[in-house]
C-alpha positions in Angstrom: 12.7 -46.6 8.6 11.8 -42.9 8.5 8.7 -42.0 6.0 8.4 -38.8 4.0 4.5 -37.7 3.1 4.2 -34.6 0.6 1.2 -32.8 0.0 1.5 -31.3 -3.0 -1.5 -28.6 -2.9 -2.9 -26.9 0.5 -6.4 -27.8 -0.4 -5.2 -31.2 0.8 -5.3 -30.3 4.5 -8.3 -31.0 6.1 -7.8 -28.7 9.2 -5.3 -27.1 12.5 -4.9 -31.2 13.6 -4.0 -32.8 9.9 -0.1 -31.5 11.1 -0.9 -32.6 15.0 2.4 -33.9 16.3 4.5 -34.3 12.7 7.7 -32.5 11.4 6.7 -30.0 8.9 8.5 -28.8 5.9 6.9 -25.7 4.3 7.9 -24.8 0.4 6.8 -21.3 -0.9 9.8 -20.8 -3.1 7.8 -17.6 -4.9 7.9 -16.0 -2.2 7.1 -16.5 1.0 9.5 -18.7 2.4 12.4 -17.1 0.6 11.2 -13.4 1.7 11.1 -14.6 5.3 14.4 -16.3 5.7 15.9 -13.5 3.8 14.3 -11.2 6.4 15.1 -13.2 9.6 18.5 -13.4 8.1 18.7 -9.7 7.5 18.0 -8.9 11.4 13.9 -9.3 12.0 13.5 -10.1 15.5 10.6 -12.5 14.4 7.6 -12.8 11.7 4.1 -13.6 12.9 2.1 -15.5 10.1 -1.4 -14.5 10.0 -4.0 -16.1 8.1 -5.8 -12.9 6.6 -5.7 -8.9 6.5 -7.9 -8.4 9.3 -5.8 -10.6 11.6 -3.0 -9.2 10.9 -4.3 -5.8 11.4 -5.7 -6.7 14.9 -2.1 -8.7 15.7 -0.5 -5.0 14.6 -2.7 -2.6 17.2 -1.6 -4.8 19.9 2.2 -4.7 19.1 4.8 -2.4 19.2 8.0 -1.8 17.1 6.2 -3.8 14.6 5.9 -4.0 10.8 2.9 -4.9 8.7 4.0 -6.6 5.4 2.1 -9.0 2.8 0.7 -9.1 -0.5 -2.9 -10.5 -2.3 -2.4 -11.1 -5.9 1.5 -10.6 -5.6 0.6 -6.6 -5.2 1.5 -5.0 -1.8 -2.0 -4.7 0.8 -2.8 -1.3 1.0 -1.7 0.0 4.3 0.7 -2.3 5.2 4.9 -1.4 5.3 6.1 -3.7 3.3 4.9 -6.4 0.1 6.2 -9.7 -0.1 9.2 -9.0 -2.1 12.8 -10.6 -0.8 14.5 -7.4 -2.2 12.6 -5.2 -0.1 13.7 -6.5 3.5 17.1 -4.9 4.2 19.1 -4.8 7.5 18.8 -1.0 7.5 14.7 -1.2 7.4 13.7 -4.4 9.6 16.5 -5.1 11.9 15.1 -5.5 15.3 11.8 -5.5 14.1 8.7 -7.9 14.5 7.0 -8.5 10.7 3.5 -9.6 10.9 3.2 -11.2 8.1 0.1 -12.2 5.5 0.2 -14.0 2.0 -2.1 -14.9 -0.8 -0.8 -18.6 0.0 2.4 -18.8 2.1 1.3 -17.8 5.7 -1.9 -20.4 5.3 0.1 -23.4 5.9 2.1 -22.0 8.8 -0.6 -20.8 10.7 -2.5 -24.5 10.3 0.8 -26.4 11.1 0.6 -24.8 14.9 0.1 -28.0 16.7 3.0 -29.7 14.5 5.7 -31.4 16.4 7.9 -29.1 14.6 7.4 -26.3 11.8 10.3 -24.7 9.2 10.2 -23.1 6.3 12.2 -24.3 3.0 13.3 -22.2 -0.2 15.9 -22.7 -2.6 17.9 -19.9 -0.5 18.3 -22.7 2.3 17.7 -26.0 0.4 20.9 -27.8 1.8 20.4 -26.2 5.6 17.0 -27.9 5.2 18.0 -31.3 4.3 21.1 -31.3 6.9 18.0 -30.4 9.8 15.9 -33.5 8.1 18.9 -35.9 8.4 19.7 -34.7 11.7 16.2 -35.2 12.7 15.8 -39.0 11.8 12.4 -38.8 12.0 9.1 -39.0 9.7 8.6 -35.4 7.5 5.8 -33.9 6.3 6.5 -31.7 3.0 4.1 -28.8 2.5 3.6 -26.9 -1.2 2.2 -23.7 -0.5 1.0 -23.8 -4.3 -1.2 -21.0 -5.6 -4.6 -20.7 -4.6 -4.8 -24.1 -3.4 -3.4 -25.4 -6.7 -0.3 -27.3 -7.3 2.7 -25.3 -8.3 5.7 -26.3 -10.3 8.3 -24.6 -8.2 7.6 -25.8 -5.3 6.7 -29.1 -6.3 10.4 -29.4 -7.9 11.9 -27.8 -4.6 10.1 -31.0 -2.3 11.4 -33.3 -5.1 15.5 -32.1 -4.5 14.9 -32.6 -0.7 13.8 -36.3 -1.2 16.3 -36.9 -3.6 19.1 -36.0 -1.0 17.6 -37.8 1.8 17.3 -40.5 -0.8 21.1 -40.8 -1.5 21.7 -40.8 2.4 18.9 -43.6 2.8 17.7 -45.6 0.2 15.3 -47.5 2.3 13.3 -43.7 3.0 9.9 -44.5 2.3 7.8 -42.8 -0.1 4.6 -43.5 -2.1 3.0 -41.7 -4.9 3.1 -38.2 -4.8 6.8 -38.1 -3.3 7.5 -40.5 -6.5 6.0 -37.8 -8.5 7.8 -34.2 -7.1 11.1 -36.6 -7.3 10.7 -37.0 -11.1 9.9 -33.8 -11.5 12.9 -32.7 -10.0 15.0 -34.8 -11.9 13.5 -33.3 -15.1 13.8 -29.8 -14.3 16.9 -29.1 -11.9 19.1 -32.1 -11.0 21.8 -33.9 -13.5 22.5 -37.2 -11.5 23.4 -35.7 -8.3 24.3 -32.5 -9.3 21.8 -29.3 -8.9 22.0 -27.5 -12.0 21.1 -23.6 -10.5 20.6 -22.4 -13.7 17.9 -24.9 -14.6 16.0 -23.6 -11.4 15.6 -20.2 -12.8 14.5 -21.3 -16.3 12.4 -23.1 -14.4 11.0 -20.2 -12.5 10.7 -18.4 -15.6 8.4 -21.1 -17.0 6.3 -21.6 -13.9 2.4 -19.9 -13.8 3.5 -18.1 -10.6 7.1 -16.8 -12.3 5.3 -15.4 -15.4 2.4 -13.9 -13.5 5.6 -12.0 -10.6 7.2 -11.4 -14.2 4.4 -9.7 -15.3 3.6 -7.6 -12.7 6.7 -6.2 -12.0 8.9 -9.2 -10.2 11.4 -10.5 -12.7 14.2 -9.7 -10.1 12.6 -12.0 -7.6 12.6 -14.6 -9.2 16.4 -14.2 -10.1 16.6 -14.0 -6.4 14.6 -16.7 -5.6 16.3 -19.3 -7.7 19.9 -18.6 -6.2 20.5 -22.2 -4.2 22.0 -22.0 -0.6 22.6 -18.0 -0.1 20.6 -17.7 3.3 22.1 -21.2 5.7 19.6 -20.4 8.1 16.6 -22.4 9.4 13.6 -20.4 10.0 11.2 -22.1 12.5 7.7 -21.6 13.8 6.9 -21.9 16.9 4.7 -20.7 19.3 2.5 -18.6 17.1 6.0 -16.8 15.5 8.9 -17.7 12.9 12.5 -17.2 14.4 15.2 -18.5 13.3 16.8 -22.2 14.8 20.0 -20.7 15.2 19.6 -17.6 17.4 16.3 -20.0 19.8 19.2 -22.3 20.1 21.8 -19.9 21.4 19.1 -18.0 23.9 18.2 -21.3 25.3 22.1 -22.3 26.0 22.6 -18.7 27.6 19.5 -19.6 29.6 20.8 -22.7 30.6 24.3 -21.2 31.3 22.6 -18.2 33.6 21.5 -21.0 35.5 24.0 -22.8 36.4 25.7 -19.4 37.6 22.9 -19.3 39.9 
């Protein structure tokens, strides 16, 4: 009987080892989840988390054909290409590129689940691609909040709580405790109707959220529009080895791989 564990704020993990060897979900629905799948999507050769400015900065010297792009306090760093805004990574600008990438709160959680068994990143813009990978895996998940500033936050929260209710319906015997009890009623209050997601409830909720006023305030309403759309980017974006590329296209270089060899 597979288990699903949730932690519902980053300040809950310890250190690099508390993801050592497990399946990990990571939810930054506003924005950084959403803003890279929509990138990767869009034609970014790959994004490389990094946990602060200066990292990234140092990643950036030693690259080429690269991209800096991230955001403290929603704002774009100084310096860098590119903020963390989904509308702003267009196939014309990033395609082929490498995005290094830094957040206030969404790149922290990558960059610790490194020694995960496996790492991808979850949105509303890939909710049901998510939940097909989780089925497929039959295996324990781990279900990572980004939150905001190591505080719990609604959106993503409610985001966790519509995965386990789908893996729910497919397995009533899924085992969950507390905190998964809690981001599945929240879920059921803000966005579902039975079975049914109600994708108009997601943006109210957005709109309501601490994060979705404070992006609303400072320029972002759009974003959150964007954010809140449900299953516009089917694509699985997944860390690994120190960079996030998507499933899909690892998947088809390692069967061309595995074809060029057998022509050998």
């Amino acid at each position: 009987m597979p288990k699903v564990e949730i932690y519902l704020a980053q300040s809950l993990i310890k250190d690099d080892m508390t993801f050592k060897d497990k399946n990990v979900i990571i939810i930054d629905v506003l924005r950084a989840t959403s803003t890279m799948t929509v990138a990767l999507a869009n034609g970014a050769k790959e994004i490389i988390p990094a946990e602060s400015v200066s990292t990234a900065a140092r990643i950036a010297r030693g690259s080429t054909n690269s991209m800096l792009c991230g955001e403290r306090g929603s704002k774009i760093i100084e310096g860098f290409d590119h903020g963390n805004s989904p509308l702003e990574f267009k196939p014309e600008i990033i395609n082929g590129k490498s995005l290094i990438f830094s957040t206030t709160n969404g790149t922290l959680p990558i960059v610790k689940s490194k020694l995960a068994k496996s790492c991808v990143l979850a949105s509303f813009l890939n909710l049901s691609k998510v939940i097909e990978y989780i089925k497929n895996l039959k295996e324990d998940i781990t279900l990572v909040c980004s939150g905001k500033l190591n505080n719990f936050c609604l959106e993503d929260a409610v985001c966790a709580g519509v995965i386990i209710k789908k893996l729910l319906e497919e397995d009533g015997n899924i085992e969950i405790n507390d905190p998964e009890y809690a981001a599945l009623e929240l879920s059921k209050l803000f966005v579902l109707k039975g079975n049914k997601i109600l994708p108009e409830k997601i943006l109210e909720l957005l709109k309501i959220s601490e994060h979705g006023k404070y992006l609303s305030s400072v320029g972002f309403k759009k974003d959150l529009e964007f954010c809140s759309k449900v299953d516009t980017y089917p694509f699985i974006p997944m860390y690994i080895k120190g960079a996030i590329r998507l499933k899909e296209k690892i998947e088809d270089e390692t069967n061309i791989k595995a074809q060029m060899k057998k022509i050998k």
